[in-house]
C-alpha angles and dihedrals in degrees: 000000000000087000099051090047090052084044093044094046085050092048092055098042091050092045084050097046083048089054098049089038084060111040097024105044100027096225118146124253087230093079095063098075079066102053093046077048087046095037092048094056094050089060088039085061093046099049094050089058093043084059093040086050098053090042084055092038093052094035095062096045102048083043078050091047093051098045086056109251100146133266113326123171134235093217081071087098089040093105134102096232091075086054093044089047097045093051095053084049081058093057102045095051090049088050088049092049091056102047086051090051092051095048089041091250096304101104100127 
């Protein structure tokens, strides 16, 4: 029940943002095939380095398990931080793509 009110809440504020976006701001619906197209690389991004971080994270404790450090847990990268982290690297890079894409790859 929870999950349908979060959903339902989203699903108003979105449909309001896309009417004043309209009729407001004049700006074309068309557009917003590009953003969702925008919007879905960006967590693209993100979620490729969520699953880089966790491969790194569990890497180096099973390699600190094995060298005998003691007992470390893997629940140690159970936490939503490292989602949270990794989607904002994903940002970044895909900012950074496309202002390397707008300068030809010379933005220095």
């Amino acid at each position: 029940m929870q999950e349908l009110f979060i959903l339902g809440v989203v699903v108003l504020t979105s449909a309001a943002a896309g009417v004043f976006a309209v009729r407001g701001l004049a700006w074309s619906v068309g557009a917003l095939a590009a953003a969702v197209r925008a919007t879905l690389e960006f967590v693209g991004a993100g979620l490729v380095f969520f699953v880089l971080n966790l491969v790194v994270g569990v890497t180096t404790i099973l390699i600190l398990r094995t060298l005998g450090g003691g007992p470390v847990s893997v629940y140690v990268v159970n936490d939503v931080a490292l989602l949270g982290l990794s989607l904002l690297q994903g940002l970044a890079f895909q900012c950074w793509r496309q202002a390397a894409r707008a300068t030809g790859g010379t933005l220095r």
